[in-house]
Structure formats: C-alpha cells, structure tokens
TORNUZA-642848 format. One line per field, with one value per atom (N, C-alpha, C, O, CB): residue in three letters; residue number from 1; y, x, z; atom name. Coordinates in steps of 0.1 Angstrom, whole numbers, padded with zeros to 4 digits, m for minus. Atoms other than C-alpha are relative to their C-alpha. Glycine has a CB too. Layout:
N
type: (ALA	...)
seq: (NUM	...)
north: (Y	...)
east: (X	...)
up: (Z	...)
atom: (CA	...)
END
This chain:
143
type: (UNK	UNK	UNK	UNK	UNK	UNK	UNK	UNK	UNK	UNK	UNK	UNK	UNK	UNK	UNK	UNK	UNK	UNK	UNK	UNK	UNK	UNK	UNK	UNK	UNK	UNK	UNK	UNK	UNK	UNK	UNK	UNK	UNK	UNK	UNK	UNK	UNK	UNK	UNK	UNK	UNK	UNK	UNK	UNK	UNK	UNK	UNK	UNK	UNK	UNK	UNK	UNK	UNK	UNK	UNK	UNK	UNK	UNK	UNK	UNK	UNK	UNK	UNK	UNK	UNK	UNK	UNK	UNK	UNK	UNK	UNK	UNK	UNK	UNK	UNK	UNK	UNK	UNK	UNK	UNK	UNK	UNK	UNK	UNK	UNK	UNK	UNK	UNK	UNK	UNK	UNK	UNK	UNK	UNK	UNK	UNK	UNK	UNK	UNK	UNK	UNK	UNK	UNK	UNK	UNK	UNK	UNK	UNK	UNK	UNK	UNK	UNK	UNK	UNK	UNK	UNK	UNK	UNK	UNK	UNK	UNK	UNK	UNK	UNK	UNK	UNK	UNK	UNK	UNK	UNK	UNK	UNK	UNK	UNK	UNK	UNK	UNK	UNK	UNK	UNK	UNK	UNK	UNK	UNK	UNK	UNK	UNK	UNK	UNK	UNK	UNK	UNK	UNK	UNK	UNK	UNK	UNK	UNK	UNK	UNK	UNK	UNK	UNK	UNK	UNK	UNK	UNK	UNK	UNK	UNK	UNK	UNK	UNK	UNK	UNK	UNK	UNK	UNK	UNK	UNK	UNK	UNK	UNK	UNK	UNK	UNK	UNK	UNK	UNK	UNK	UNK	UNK	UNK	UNK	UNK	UNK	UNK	UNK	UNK	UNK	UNK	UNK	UNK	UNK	UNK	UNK	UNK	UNK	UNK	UNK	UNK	UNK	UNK	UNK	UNK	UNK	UNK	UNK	UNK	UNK	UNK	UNK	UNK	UNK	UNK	UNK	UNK	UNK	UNK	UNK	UNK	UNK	UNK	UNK	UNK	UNK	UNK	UNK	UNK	UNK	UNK	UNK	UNK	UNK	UNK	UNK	UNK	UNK	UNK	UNK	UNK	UNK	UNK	UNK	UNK	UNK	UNK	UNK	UNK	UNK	UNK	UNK	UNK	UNK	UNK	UNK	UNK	UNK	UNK	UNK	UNK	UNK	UNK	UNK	UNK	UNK	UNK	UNK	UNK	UNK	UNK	UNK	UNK	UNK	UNK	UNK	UNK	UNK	UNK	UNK	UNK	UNK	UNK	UNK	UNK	UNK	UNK	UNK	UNK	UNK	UNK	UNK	UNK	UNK	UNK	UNK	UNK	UNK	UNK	UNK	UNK	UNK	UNK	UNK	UNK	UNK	UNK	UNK	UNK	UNK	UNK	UNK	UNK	UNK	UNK	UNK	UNK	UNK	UNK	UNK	UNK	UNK	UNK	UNK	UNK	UNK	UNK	UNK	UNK	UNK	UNK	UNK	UNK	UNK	UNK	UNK	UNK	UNK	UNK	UNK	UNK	UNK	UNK	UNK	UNK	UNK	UNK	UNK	UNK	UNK	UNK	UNK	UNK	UNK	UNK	UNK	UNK	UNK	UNK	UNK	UNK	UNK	UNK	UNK	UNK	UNK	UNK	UNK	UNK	UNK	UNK	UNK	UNK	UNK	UNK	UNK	UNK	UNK	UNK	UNK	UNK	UNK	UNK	UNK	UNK	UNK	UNK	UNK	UNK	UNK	UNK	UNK	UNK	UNK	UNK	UNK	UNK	UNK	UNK	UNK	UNK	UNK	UNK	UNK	UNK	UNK	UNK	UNK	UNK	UNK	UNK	UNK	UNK	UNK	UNK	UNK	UNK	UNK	UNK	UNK	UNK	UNK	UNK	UNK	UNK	UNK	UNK	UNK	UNK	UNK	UNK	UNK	UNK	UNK	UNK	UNK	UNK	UNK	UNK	UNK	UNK	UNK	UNK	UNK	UNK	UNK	UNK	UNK	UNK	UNK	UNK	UNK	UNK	UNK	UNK	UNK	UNK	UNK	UNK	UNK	UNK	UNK	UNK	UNK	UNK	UNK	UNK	UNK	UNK	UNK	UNK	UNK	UNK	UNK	UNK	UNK	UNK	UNK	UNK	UNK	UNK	UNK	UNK	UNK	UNK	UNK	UNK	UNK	UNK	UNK	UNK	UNK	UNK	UNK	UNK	UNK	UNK	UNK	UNK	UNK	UNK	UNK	UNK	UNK	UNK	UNK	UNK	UNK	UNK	UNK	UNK	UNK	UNK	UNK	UNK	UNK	UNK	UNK	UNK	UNK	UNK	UNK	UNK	UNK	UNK	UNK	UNK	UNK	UNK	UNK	UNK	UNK	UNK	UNK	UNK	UNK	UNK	UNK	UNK	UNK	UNK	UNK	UNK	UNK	UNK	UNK	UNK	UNK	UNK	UNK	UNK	UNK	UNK	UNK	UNK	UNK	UNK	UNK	UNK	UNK	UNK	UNK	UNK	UNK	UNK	UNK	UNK	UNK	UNK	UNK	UNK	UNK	UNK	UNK	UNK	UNK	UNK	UNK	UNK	UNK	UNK	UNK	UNK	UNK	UNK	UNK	UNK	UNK	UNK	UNK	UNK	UNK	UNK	UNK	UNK	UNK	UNK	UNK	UNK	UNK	UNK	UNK	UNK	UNK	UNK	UNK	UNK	UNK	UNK	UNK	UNK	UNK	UNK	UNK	UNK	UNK	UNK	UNK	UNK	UNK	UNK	UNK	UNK	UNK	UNK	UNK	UNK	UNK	UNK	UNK	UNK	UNK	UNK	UNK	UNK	UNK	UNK	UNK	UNK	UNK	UNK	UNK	UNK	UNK	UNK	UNK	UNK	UNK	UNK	UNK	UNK	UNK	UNK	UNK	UNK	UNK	UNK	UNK	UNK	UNK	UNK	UNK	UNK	UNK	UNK	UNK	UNK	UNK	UNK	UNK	UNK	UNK	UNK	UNK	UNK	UNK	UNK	UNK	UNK	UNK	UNK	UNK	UNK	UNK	UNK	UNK	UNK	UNK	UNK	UNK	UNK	UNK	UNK	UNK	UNK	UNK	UNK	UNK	UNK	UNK	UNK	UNK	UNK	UNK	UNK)
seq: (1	1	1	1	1	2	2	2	2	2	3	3	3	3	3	4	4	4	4	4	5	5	5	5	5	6	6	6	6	6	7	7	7	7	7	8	8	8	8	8	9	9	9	9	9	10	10	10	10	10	11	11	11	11	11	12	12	12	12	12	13	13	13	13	13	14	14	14	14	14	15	15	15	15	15	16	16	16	16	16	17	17	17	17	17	18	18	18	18	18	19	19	19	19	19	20	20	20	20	20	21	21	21	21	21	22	22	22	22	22	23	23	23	23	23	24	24	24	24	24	25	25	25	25	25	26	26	26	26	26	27	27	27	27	27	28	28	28	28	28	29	29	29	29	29	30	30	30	30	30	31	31	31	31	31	32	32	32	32	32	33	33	33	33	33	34	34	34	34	34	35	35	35	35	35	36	36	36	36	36	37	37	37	37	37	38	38	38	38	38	39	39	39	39	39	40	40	40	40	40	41	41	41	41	41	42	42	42	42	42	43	43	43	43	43	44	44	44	44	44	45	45	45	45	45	46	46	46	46	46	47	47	47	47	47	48	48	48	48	48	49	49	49	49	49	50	50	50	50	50	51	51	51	51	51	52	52	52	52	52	53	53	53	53	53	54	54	54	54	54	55	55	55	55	55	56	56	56	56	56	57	57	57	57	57	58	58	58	58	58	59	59	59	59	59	60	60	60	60	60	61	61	61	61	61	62	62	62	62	62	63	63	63	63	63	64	64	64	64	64	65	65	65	65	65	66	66	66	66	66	67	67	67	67	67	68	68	68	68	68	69	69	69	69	69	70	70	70	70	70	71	71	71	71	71	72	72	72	72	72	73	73	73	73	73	74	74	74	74	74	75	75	75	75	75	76	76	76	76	76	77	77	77	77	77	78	78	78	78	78	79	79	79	79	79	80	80	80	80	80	81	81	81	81	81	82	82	82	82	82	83	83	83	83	83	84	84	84	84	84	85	85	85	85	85	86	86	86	86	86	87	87	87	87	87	88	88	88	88	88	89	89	89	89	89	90	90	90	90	90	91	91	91	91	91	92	92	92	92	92	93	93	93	93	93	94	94	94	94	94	95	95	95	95	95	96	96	96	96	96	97	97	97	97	97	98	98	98	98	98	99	99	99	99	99	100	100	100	100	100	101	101	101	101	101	102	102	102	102	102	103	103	103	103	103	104	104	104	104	104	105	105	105	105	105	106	106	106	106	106	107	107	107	107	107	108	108	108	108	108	109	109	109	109	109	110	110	110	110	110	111	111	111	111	111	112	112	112	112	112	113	113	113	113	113	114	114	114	114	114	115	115	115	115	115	116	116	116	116	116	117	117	117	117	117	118	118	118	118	118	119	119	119	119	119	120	120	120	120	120	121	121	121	121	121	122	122	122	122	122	123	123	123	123	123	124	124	124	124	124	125	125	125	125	125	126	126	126	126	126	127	127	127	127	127	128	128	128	128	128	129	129	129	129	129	130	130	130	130	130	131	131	131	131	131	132	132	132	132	132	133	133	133	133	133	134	134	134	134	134	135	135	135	135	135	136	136	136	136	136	137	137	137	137	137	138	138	138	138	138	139	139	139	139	139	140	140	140	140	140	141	141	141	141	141	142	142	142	142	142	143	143	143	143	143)
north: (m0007	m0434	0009	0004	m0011	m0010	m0402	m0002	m0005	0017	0000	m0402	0014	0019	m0013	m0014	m0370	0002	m0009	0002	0001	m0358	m0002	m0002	0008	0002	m0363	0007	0005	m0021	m0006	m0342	0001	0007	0012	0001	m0347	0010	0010	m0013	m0007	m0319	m0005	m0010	0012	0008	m0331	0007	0007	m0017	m0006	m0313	m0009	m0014	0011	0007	m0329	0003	0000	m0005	m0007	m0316	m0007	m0018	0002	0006	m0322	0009	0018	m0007	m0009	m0307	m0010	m0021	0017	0002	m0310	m0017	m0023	0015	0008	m0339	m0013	m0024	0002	0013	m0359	0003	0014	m0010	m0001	m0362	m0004	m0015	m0007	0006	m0360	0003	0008	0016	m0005	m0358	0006	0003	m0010	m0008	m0334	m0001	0005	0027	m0001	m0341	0013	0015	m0012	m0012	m0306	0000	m0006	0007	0003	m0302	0012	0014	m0021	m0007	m0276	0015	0015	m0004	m0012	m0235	0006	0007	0012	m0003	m0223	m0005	m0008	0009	0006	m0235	0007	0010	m0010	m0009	m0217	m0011	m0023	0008	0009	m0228	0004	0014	m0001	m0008	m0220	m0012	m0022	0018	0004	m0231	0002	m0007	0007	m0007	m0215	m0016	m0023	0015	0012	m0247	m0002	m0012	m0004	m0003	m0232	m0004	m0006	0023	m0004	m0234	m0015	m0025	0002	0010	m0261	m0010	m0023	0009	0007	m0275	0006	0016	m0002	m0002	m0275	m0002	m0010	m0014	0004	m0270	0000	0008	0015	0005	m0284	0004	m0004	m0018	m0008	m0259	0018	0027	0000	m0016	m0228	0012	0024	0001	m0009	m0213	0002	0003	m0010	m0001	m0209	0015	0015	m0020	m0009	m0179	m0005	m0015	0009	0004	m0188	m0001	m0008	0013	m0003	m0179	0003	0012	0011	0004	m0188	0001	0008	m0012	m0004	m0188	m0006	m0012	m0007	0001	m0191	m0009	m0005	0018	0009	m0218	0003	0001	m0016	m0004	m0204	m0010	m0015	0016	0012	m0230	0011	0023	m0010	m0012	m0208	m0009	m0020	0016	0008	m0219	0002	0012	0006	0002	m0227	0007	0001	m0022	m0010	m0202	m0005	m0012	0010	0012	m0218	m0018	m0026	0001	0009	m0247	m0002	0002	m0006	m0003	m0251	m0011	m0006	m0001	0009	m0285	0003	0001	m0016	0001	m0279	0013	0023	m0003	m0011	m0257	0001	m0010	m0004	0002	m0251	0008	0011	0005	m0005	m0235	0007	0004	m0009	m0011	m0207	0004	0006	0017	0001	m0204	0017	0024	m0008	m0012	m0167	0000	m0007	0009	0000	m0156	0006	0018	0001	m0006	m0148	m0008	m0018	0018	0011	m0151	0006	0014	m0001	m0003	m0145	0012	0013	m0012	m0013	m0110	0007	0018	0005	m0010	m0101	0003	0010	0011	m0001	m0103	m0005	m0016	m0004	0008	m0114	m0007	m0005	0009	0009	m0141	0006	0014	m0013	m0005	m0133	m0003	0006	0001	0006	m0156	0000	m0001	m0016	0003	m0158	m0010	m0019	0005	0016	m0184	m0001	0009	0002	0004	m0197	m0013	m0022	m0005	0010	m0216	m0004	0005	0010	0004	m0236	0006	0007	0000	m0005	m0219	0017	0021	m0008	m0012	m0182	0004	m0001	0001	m0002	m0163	0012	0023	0001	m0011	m0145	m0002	m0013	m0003	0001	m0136	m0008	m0010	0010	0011	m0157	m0007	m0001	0005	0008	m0186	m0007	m0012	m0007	0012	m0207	m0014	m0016	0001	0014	m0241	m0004	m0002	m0007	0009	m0264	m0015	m0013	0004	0016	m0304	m0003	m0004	m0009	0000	m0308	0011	0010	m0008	m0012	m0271	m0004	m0014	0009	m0001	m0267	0012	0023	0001	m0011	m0249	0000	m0006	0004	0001	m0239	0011	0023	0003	m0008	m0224	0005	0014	m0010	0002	m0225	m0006	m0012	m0002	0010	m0246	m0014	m0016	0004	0012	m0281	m0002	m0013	m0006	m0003	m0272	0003	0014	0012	m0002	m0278	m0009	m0019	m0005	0008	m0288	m0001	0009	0006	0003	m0306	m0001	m0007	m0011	m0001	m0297	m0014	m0015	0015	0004	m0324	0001	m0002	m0007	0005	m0323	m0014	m0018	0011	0015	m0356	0002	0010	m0013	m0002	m0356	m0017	m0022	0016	0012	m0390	0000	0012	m0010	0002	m0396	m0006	m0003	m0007	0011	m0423	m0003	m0002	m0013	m0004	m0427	m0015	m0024	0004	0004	m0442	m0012	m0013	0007	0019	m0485	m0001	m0013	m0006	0007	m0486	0000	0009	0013	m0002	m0496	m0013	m0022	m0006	0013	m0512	m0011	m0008	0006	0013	m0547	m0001	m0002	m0015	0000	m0546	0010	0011	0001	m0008	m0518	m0003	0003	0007	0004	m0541	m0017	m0027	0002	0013	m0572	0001	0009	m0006	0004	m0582	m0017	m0025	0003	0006	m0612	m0005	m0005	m0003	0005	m0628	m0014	m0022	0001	0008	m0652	m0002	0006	0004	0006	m0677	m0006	m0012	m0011	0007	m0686	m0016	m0025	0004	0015	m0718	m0008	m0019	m0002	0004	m0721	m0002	m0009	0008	0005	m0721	m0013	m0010	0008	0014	m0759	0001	0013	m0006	0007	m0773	0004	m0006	m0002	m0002	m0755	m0009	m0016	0013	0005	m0770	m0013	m0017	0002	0010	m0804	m0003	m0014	m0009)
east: (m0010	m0452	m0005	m0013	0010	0007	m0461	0009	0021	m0001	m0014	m0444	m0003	m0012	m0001	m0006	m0431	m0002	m0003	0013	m0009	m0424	0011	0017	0001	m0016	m0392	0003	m0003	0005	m0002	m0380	0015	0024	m0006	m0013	m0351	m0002	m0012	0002	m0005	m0335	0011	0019	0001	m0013	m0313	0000	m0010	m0003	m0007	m0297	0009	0019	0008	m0005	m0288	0009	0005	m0008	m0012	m0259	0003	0008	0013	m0010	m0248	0007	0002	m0006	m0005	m0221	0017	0021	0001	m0009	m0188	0010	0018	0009	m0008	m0173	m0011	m0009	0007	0011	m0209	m0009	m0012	0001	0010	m0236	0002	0006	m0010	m0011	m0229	m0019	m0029	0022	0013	m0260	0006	0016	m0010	m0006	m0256	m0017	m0028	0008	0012	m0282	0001	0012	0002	0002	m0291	m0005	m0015	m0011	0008	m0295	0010	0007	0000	m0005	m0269	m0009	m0019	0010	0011	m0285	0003	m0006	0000	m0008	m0261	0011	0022	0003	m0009	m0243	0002	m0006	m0004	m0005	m0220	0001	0004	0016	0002	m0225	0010	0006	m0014	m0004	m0197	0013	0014	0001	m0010	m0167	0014	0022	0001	m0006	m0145	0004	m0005	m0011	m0001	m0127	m0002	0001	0009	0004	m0139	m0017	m0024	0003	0013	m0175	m0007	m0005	m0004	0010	m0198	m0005	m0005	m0014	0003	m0210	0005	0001	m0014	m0011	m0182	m0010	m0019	0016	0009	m0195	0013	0021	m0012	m0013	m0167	m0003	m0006	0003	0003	m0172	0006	0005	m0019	m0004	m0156	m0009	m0007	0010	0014	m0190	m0006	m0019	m0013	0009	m0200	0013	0025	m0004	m0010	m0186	0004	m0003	m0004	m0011	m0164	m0007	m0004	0012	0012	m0196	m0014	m0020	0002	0012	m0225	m0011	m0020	0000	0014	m0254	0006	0016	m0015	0002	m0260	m0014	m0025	m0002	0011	m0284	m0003	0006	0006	0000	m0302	m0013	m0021	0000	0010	m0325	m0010	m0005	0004	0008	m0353	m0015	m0018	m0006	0007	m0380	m0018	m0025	0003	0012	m0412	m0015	m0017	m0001	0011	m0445	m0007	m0015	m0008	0010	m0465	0003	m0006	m0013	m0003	m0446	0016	0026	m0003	m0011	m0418	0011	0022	m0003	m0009	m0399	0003	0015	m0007	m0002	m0401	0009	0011	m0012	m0010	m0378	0002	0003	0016	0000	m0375	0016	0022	m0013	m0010	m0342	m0006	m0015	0009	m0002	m0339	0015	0025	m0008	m0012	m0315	0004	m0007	m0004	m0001	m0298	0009	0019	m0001	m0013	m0278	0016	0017	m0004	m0012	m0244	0003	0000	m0002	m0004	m0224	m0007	m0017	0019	0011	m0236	0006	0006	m0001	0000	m0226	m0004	0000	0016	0006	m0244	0005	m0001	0000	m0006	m0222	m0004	0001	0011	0006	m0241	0012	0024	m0008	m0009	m0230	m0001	m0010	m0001	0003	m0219	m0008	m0011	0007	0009	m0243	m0019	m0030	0006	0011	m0270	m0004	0003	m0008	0006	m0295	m0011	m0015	m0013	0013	m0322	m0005	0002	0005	0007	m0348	m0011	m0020	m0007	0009	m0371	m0002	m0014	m0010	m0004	m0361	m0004	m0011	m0003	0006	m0369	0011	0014	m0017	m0013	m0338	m0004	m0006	0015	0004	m0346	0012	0019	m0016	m0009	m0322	m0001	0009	0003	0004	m0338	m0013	m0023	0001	0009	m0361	m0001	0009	m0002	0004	m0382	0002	m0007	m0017	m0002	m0372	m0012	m0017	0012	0003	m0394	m0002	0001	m0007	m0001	m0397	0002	m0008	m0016	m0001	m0382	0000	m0006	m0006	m0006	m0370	0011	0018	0005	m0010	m0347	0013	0013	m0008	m0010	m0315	0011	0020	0003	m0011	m0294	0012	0009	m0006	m0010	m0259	0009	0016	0010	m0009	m0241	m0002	m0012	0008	0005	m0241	0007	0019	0004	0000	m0244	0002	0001	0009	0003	m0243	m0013	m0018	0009	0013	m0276	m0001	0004	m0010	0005	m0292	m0013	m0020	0004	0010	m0321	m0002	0005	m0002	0003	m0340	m0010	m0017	m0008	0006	m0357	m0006	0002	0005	0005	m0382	m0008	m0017	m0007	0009	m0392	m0009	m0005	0010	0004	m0411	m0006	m0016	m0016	0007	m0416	m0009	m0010	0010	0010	m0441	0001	m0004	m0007	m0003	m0426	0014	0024	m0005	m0015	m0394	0002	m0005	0007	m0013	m0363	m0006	m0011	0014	m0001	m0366	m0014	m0017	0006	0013	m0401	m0005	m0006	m0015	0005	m0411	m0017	m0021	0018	0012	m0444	0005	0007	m0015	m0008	m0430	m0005	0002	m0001	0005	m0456	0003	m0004	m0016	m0005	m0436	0011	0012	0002	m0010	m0405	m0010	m0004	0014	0004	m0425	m0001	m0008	m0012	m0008	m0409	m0002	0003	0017	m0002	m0418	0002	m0006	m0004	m0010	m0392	m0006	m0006	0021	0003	m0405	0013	0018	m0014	m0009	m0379	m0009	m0018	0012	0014	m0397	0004	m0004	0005	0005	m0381	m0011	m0015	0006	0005	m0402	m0018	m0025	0005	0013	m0436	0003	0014	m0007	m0005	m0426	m0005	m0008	0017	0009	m0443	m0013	m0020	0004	0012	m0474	m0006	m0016	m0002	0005	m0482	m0003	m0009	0010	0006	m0486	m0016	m0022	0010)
up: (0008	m0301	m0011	m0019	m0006	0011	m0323	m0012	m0011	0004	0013	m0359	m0003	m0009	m0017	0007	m0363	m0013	m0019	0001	0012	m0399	0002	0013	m0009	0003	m0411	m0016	m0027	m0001	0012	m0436	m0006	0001	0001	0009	m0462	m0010	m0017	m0007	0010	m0484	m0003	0004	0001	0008	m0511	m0013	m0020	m0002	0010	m0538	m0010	m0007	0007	0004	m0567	m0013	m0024	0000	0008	m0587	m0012	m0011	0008	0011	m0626	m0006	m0013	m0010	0008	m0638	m0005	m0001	0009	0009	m0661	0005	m0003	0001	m0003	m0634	m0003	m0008	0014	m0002	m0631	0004	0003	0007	m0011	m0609	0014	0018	m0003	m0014	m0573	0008	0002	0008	m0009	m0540	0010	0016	0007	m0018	m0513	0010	0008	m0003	m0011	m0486	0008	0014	0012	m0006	m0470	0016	0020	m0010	m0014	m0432	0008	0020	0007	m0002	m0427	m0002	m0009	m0004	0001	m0421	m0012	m0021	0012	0012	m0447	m0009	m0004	0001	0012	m0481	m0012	m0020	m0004	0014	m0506	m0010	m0009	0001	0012	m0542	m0010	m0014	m0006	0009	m0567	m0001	0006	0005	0003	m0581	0012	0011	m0012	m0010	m0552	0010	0016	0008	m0009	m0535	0014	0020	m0002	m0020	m0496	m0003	0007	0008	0003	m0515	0010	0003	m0019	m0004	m0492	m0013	m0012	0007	0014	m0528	m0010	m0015	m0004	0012	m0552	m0015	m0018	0001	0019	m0592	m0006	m0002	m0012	0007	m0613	m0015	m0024	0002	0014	m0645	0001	0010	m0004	0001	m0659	m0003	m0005	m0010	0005	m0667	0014	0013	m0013	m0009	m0632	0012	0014	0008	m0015	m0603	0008	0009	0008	m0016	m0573	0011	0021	0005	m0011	m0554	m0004	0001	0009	0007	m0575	0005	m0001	m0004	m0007	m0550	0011	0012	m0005	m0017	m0512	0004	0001	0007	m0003	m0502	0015	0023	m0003	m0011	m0467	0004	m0004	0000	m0007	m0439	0001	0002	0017	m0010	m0429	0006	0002	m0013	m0009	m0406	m0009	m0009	0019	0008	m0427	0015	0026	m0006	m0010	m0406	0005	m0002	m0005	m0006	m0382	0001	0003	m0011	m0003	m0380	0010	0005	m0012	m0007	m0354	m0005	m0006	0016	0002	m0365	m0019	m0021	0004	0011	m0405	m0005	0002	m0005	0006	m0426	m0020	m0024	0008	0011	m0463	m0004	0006	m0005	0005	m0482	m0011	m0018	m0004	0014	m0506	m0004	0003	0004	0009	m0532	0000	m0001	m0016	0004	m0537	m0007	m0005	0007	0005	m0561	0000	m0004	m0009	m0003	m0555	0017	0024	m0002	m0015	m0521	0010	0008	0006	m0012	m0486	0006	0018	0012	m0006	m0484	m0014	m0017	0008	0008	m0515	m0014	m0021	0006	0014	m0545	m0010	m0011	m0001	0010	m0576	m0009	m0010	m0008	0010	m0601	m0007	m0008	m0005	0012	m0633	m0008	m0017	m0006	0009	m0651	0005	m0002	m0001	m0007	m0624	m0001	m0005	m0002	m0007	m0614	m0015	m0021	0021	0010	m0643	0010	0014	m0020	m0014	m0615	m0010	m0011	0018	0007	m0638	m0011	m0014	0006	0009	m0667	0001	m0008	m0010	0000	m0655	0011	0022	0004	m0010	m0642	0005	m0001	m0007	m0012	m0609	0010	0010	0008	m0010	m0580	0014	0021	0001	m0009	m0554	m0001	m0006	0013	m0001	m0549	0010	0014	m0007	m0009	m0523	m0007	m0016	0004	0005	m0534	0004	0015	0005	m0003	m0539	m0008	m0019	0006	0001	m0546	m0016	m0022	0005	0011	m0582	m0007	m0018	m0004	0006	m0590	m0008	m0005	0010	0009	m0617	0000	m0005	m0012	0002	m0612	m0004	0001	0008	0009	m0641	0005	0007	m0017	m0007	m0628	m0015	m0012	0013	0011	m0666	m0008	m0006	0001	0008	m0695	0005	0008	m0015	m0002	m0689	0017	0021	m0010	m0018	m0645	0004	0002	0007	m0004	m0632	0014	0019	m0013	m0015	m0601	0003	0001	0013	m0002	m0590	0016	0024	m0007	m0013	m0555	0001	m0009	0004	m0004	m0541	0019	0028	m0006	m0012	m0507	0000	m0007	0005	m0005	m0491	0011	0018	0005	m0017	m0462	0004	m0002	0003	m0005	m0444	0012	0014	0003	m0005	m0421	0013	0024	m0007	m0011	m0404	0005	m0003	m0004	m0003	m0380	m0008	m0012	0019	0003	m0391	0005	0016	0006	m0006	m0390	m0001	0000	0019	m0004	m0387	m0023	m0031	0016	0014	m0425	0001	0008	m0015	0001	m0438	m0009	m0021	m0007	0008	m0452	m0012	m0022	0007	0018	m0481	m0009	m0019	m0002	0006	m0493	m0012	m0022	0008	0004	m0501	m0005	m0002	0013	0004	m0513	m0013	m0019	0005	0012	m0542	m0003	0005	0003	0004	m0560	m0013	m0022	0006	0015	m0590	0002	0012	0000	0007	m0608	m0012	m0020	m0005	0014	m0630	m0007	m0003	0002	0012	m0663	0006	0008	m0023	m0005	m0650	0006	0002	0008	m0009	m0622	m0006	0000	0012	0005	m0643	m0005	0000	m0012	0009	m0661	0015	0016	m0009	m0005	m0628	0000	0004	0009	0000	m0631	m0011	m0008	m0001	0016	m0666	m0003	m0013	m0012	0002	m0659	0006	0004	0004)
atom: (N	CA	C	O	CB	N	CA	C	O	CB	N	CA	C	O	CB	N	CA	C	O	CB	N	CA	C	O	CB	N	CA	C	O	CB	N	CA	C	O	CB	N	CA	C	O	CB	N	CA	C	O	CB	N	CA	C	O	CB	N	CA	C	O	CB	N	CA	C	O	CB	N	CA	C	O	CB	N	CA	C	O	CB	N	CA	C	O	CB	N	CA	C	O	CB	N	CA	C	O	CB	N	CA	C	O	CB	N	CA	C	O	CB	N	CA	C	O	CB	N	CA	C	O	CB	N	CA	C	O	CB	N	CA	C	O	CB	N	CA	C	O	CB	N	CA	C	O	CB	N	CA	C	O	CB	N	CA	C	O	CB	N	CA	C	O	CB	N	CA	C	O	CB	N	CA	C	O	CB	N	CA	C	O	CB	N	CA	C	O	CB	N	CA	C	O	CB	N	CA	C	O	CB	N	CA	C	O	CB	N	CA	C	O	CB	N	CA	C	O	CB	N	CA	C	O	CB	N	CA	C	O	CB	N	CA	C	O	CB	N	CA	C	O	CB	N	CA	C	O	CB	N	CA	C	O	CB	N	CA	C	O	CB	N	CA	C	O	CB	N	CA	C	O	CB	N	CA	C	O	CB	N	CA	C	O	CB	N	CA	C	O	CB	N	CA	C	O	CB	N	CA	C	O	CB	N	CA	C	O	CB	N	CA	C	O	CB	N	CA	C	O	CB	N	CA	C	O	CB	N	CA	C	O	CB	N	CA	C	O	CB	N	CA	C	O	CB	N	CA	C	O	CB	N	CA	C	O	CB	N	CA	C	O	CB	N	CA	C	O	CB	N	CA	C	O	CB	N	CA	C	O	CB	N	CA	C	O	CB	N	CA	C	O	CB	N	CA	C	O	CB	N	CA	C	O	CB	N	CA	C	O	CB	N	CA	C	O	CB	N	CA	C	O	CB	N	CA	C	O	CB	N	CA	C	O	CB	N	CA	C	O	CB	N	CA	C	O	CB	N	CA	C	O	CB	N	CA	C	O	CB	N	CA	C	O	CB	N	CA	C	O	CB	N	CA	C	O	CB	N	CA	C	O	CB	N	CA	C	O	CB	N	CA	C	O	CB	N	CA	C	O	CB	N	CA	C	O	CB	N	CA	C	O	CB	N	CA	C	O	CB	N	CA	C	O	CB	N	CA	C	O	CB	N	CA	C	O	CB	N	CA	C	O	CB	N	CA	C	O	CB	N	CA	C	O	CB	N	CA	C	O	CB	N	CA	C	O	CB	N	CA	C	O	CB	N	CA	C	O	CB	N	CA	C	O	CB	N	CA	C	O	CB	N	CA	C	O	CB	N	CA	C	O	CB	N	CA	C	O	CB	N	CA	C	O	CB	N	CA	C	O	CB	N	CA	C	O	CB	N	CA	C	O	CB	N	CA	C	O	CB	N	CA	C	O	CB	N	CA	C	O	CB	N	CA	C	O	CB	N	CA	C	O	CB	N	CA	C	O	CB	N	CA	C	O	CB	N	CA	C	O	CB	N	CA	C	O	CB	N	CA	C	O	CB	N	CA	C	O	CB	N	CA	C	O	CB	N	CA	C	O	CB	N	CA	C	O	CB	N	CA	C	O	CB	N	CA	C	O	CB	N	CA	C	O	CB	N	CA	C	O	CB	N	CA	C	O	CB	N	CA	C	O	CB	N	CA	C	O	CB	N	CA	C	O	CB	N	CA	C	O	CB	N	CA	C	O	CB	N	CA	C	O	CB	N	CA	C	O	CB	N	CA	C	O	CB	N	CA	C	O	CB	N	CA	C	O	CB	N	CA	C	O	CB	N	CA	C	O	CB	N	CA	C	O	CB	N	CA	C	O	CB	N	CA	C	O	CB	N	CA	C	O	CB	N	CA	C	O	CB	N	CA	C	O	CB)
END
C-alpha cells in the first residue's frame, strides 16, 4: 500500500460574528460580504466581493495544488480596502502555511497548509498515548 500525500487547505476566518473554519478543496471561492459569497465575512468594513480564492495545480507535481488569494471578484473588480497578506497590502498572493489575511478592521484570516503523509485510519498509536496521572493514585507508591 503506497501513502500518498494528503493535503488539507483550511482557511480560518475571524471576523465581527467569530471564528468560523472553512476547509478548502473546492477550484474557486468568493470572499466578501455579498450573501452568494462561498465564504461569508460578517463586517461592514469589508466589499460584497472582497477577494477570489483560486486552486491551481502546484509545477511538477500532478496530485498537489496550492490557492492564491486575489483581490476583488472573479471578473476583476477590486476591493475598496484591499488585501493586507502578512501585513503588506498587495493584490494577489501564493498562500502559504500560516499567512495572514487582513480584509478590514478586526476581519482577518488565517491560511493554513497541512500535508499528511499517511492515509485516512491508519494512525501511529504512540501519537495518542496519553497518560493521566491522579495525585490520588501516587499514595500507593509511598509505602
């Protein structure tokens, strides 16, 4: 059995309602206030069509893919505020693994890439080995 990668994009949104996750696996996603938008921003400081989130196929590799952020919608209309991507406001970016993207005040989003290694169900058990100790349970050592 080969283990593929496995790769997770996940977008992590805070703005005026909370903190919400959008897992990424779709080619394209509108970002904006606009209630048709793929990832709703719940703030009056943001455009109707804030940015365009696009899959594109990462070079020399056939299974992997990365996302780039642009700003405005997907026929090219810029936001009024634009993007600030790690605090440096450009009109598009290659995302990658803990990017910072400020949409407005207090609307920000965090990129995360994962890449696992190993499929789905198969885990290494010493990964989850957890052992709790009750202070109770020393009082038999001590005699």
């Amino acid at each position: 059995m080969s283990a593929e990668p496995q790769e997770n994009h996940l977008l992590i949104i805070e703005d005026d309602q909370g903190r919400k996750e959008f897992p990424l696996s779709n080619p394209v996603y509108s970002i904006g206030r606009d209630r048709n938008c793929n990832i709703r921003l719940m703030s009056q400081f943001v455009s109707r069509h804030h940015a365009t989130l696009v899959r594109l196929p990462r070079p020399n590799n056939n299974n992997n893919y990365y996302y780039r952020i642009v700003d405005g919608d997907a026929k090219g209309k810029a936001s009024s505020n634009g993007l600030m991507i790690n605090g440096r406001k450009i009109p598009a970016h290659d995302l990658k693994n803990e990017d910072e993207i400020v949409f407005g005040p207090q609307v920000r989003a965090i990129y995360y890439f994962l890449e696992n290694t190993e499929h789905l169900g198969q885990t290494d058990a010493s990964e989850y080995d957890i052992t709790l100790i009750n202070p109770g349970m020393t009082d038999d050592f001590d005699e």
